[in-house]
N, C-alpha and C positions, 0 to 999 in steps of 0.2 A: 391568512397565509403569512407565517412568519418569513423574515429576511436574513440570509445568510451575505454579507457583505464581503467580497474578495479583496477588497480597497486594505480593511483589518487586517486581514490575513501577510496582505503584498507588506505594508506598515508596521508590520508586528504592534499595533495598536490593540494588546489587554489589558493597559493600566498595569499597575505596580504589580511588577512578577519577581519572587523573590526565591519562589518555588518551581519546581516544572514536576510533571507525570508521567508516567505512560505504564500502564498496565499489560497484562499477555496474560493467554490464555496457556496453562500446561496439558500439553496434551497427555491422556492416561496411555502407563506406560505399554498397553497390549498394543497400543497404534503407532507412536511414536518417541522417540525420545526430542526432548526439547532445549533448545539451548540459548540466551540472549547473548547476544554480542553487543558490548558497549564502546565506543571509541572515546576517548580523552577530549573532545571536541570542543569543550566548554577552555580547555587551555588552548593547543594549537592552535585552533582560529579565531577566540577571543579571549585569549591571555586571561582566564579568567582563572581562582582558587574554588571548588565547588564542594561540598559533601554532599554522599551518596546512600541514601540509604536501600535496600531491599526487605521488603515484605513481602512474606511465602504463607498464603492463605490456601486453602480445604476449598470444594468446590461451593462446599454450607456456606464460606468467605469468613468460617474461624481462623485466627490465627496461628499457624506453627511456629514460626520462628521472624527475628526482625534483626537485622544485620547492616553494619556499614562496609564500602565497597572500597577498595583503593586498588591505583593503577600499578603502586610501585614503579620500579623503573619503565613500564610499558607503559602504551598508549591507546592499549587497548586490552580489554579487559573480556573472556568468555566465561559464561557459568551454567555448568549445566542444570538440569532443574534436580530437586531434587526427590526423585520418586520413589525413593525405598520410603518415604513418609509420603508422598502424592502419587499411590500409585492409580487411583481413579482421577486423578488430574485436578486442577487446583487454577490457580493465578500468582505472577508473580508481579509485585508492583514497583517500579523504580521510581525512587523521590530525588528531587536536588535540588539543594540551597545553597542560597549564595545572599553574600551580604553585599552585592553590586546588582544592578537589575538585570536577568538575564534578559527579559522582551520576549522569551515568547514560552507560554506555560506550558509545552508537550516536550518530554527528552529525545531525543533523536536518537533511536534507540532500535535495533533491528532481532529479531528471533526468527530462529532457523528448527525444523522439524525432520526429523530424518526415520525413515519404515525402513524395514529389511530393504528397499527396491526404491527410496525414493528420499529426495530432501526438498523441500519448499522452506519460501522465508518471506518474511512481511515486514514493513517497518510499522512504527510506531501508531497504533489505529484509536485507540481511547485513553479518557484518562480521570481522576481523580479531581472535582472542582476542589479548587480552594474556596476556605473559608468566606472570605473578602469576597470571590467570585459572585458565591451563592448571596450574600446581603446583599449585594449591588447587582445582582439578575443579569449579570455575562455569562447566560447561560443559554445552550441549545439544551433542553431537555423533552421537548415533545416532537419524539422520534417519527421522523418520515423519510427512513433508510430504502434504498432502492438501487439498482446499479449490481444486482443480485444474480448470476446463472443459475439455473439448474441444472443439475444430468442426473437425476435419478432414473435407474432402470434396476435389472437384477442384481446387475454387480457393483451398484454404486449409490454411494445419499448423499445430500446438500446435509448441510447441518450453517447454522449461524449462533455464533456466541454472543450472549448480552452480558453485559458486566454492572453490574448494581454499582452504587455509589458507596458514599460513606455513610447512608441513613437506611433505614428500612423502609422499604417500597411495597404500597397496599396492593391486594389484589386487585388484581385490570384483565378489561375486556381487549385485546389486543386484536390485529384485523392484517391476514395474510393474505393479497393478489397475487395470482399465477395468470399466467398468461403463455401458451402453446405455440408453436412454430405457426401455427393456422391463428392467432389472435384468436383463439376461442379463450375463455377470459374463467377461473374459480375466487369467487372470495369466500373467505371464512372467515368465522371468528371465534375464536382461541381463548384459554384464560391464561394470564402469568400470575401465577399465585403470588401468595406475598413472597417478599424478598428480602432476603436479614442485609445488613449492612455489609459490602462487597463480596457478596454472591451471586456465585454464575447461574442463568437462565440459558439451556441449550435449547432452538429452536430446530427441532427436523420436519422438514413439509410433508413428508410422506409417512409420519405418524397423524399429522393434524388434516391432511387431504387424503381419505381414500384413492389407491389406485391412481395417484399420481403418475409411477412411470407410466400405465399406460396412457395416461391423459397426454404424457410429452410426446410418445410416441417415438422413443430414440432419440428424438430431436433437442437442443438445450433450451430451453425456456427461459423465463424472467422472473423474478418477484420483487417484489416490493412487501416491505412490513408498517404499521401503525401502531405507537404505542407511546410509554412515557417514562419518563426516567426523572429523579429529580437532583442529586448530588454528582452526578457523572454523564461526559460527552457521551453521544446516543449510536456512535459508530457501533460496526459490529465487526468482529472476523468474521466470515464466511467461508467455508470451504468444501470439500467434498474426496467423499474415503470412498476406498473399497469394503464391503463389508470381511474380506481376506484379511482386515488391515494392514496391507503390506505396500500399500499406496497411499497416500493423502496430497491435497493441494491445497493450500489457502491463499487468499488475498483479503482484503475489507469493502465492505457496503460502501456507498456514497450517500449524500443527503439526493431525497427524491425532490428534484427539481420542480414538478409540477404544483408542489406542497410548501417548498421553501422557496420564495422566491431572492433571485442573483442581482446582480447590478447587471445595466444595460449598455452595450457599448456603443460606441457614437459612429456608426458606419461611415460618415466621410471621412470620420480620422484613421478607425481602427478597420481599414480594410481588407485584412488579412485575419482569416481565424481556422485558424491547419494544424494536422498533426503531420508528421511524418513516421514511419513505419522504420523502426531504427535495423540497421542489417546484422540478423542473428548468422551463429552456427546452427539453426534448425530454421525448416520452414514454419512461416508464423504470420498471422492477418489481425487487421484491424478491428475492433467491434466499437460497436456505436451505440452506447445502452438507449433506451425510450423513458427512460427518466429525466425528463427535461419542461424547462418553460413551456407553456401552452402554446403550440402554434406550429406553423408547417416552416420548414427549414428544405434548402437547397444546398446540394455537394456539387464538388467533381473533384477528378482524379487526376492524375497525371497520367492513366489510361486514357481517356477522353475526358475534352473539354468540355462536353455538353454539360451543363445544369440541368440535375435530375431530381425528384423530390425524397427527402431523406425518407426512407422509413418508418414506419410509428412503434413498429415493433422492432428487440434487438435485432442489430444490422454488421454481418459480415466479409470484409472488404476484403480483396487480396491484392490492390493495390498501394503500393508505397508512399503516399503521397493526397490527402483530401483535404480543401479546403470547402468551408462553410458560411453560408450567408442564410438572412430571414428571407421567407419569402412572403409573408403575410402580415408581420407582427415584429417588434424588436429582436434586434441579437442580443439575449444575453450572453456573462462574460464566461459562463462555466456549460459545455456541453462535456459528458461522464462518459471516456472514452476507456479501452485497454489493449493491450498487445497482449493475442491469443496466441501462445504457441502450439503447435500437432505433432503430437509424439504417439509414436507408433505402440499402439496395444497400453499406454498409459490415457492416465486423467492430463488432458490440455492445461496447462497454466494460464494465468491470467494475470499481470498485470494492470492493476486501476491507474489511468493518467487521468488528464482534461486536455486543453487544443490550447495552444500557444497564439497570442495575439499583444498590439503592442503596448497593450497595460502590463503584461506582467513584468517584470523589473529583471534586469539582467543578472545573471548568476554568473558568479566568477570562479567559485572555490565548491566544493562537490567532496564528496566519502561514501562509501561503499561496501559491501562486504564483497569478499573471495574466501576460497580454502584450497589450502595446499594440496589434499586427496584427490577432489573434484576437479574433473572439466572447468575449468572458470576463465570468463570472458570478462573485459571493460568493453560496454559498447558506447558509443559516444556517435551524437546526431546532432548537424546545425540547422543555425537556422537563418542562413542569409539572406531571406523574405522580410525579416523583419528586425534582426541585428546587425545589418551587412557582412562583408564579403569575411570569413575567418583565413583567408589568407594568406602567410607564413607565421597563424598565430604556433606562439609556443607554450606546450599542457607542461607543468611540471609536477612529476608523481612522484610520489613516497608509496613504498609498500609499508604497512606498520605491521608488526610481526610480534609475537610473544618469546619472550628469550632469545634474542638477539636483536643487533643493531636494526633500524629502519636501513631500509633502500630506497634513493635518492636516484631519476632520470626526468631527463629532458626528453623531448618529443616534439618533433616537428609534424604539425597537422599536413601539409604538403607531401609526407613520405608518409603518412599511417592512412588517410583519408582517399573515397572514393565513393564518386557521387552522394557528399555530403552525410557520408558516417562513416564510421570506422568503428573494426570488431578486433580486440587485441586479445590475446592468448597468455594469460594471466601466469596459468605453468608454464610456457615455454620464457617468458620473462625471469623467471624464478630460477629457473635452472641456467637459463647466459648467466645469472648472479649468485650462482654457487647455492641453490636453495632449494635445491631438488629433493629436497631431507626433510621439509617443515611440511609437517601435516595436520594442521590445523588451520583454524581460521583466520584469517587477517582482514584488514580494512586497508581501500584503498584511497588516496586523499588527490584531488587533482587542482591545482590553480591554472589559470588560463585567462589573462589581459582580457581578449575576448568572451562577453556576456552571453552567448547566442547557443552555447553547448551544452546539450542536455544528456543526461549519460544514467545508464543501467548496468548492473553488474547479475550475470548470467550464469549459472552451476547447473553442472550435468551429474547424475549416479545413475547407473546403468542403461535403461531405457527414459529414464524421468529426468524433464530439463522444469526450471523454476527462473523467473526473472521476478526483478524489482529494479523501482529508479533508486538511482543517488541520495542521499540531503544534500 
């Protein structure tokens, strides 16, 4: 069992980063058009000078084209993909250097997918090792992704993206578990042919399992995948279309817990390990993926206090509020949690989080995306359990905008908050500030004195709502 340490992650502990990644996936153009949004973020929040490069690869992972990015006078930068050349869909890679150490080698970097009827967006999920990485073995490369829904039926398929590295990858036996509303349980196994150096591998369950929808039975299910990678993080995108393509949803795998093992927290210390359920404009529940450390774990709600035993299969909450303890076995620090939204006659969204406890390190300063068209919300949720009381803290936002000035407000948590979240209304901000006109995308950036605020930003088009957190 390989070890995924959070300790790294909280420390920005990768050794000399000089470089950062993050790749995406372009979707083909009959499903979606695709767009990355980049924020300036390497200056605003750390005064840094950075070059940017993009590379636009073919799904084979040939090269098209290789470009440098500048913000000019913005601070944020959109692009769309470019599909008159990718119209079967492709990858685009973002690189950045800097001759200061950024500390952490992923860009924070967010892509938005938009169908006649529908927009989702993801942040930053894989990425390119460096050079250095790969001699010195900081590397995850034998993949034990899990934290995965299904909903295939007739009108719908899972599909998950794999993203090859910078080397060619031999053919592999690869190894896909489902698991059904009833835990009745398919493994199979699969080949991934060889793979040229940054080429995509699409996995669909219901080409490689027979009669998979009926196996779900309507119901969403789980997976988990087994495999190996060797120059590139093992994440995956995952998502799930209509076969209409006039819908799509994505979000990214998690590492499978039971596979990779986490650091463990020291229960007298760290006695609190909760999510809370942040307050949408739609109704929306908790899931609690079964990809976790071996062993039986205890919730409750702010429904009721009883201690009940968590589930082994994914687990759908419709209360605001769970906290978790072992009941058998240590707590580790990472249980693979999301906020499911329910939208009517569309694909549910999914945001991937984990549970809050007091190793993780206070966050002061957060960015976002929004768009001027869309429905768009800033949601923000504390967490006075374990950063104390936020209190008359004061959030200061910037809206960053493309062709025009930033917008600049203060915000008293005491007048926006209630019962520890608050849901702001992104266009009606924009239009008190004369901005009723801007229809495009922007980022939104928030500081807050107080560590304990955890925030997502939320887009509606028609019937279809998509959420993601912060950076």
């Amino acid at each position: 069992m390989s070890k995924v340490d959070q300790k790294d992650n909280y420390q920005t502990s990768f050794g000399f980063c000089y470089r950062s990644s993050s790749i995406f996936w372009i979707s083909p153009i009959k499903i979606a058009k695709t767009y990355i949004i980049l924020s300036n973020y390497w200056s605003f929040k750390n005064n840094l000078e950075v070059s940017i490069i993009a590379s636009w690869r073919r799904t084979n992972g040939n090269l098209i084209r290789r470009e440098e990015l500048f913000f000019g006078d913005n601070n944020i930068k959109v692009i769309e993909a470019i599909h008159d050349l990718l119209e079967e869909g492709g990858s685009i890679e973002i690189e950045t250097f800097s001759n200061v150490d950024l500390r952490i080698p992923y860009s924070a970097i967010m892509a938005t997918y938009e169908t006649l009827k529908s927009v989702t967006m993801v942040h930053s999920y894989t990425r390119i090792y460096s050079n250095h990485e790969i001699e010195e073995k900081r590397l995850i490369c034998d993949g034990h992704e899990g934290c995965w829904t299904l909903r295939d039926s007739k009108e719908i398929y899972s599909f998950g993206v794999i993203h090859n590295g910078s080397s060619k990858l031999k053919e592999q036996k690869a190894t896909l578990k489902i698991t059904n509303h009833k835990q009745k349980k398919i493994n199979k196994v699969f080949t991934i042919r060889d793979l040229k150096p940054y080429e995509i591998f699409i996995v669909k369950p219901i080409e490689i399992i027979n009669n998979l929808d009926s196996f779900l039975e309507g119901k969403p299910g789980s997976a988990s995948i087994d495999y190996v990678l060797n120059t590139s993080f093992t994440r995956l995108l995952v998502g799930w279309c209509k076969y209409s393509n006039d819908n799509l949803q994505v979000t990214h795998s998690n590492f499978n817990y039971s596979k990779h093992q986490t650091d463990i927290l020291d229960e007298s210390i760290d006695k609190l390990v909760i999510l809370r359920q942040p307050k949408l404009a739609i109704d929306s529940e908790i899931v609690v993926y079964p990809d976790r450390n071996p062993g039986e774990y205890l919730y409750e709600s702010n429904e009721s206090l009883e201690q009940r035993l968590l589930p082994k299969e994914r687990a759908v909450f419709k209360p605001n509020f769970l906290s978790f303890k072992a009941a058998t076995n240590e707590m580790p620090s990472r249980l693979v949690t999301a906020i499911q939204g329910n939208t009517k006659n569309e694909i549910p969204f999914e945001c991937s989080l984990g549970v809050v406890h007091s190793k993780r390190p206070k966050k002061r300063f957060h960015w976002g995306v929004c768009h001027g068209k869309y429905n768009s919300f800033l949601i923000i949720t504390a967490y006075p359990e374990i950063y104390g009381n936020p209190k008359g803290s004061k959030l200061f936002l910037k809206l960053l905008l493309l062709g025009t000035d930033d917008i600049e407000l203060t915000l008293n948590w005491d007048n926006i908050s209630e019962n520890k979240n608050a849901c702001l209304n992104i266009n009606k901000l924009m239009v008190d500030n004369n901005l009723e006109e801007y229809k495009d995308y922007l980022y939104i950036t928030v500081f807050s004195h107080y560590g304990g605020f955890f925030m997502y930003s939320l887009l509606n088009k028609s019937d279809s709502w998509t959420l993601e957190h912060t950076f």
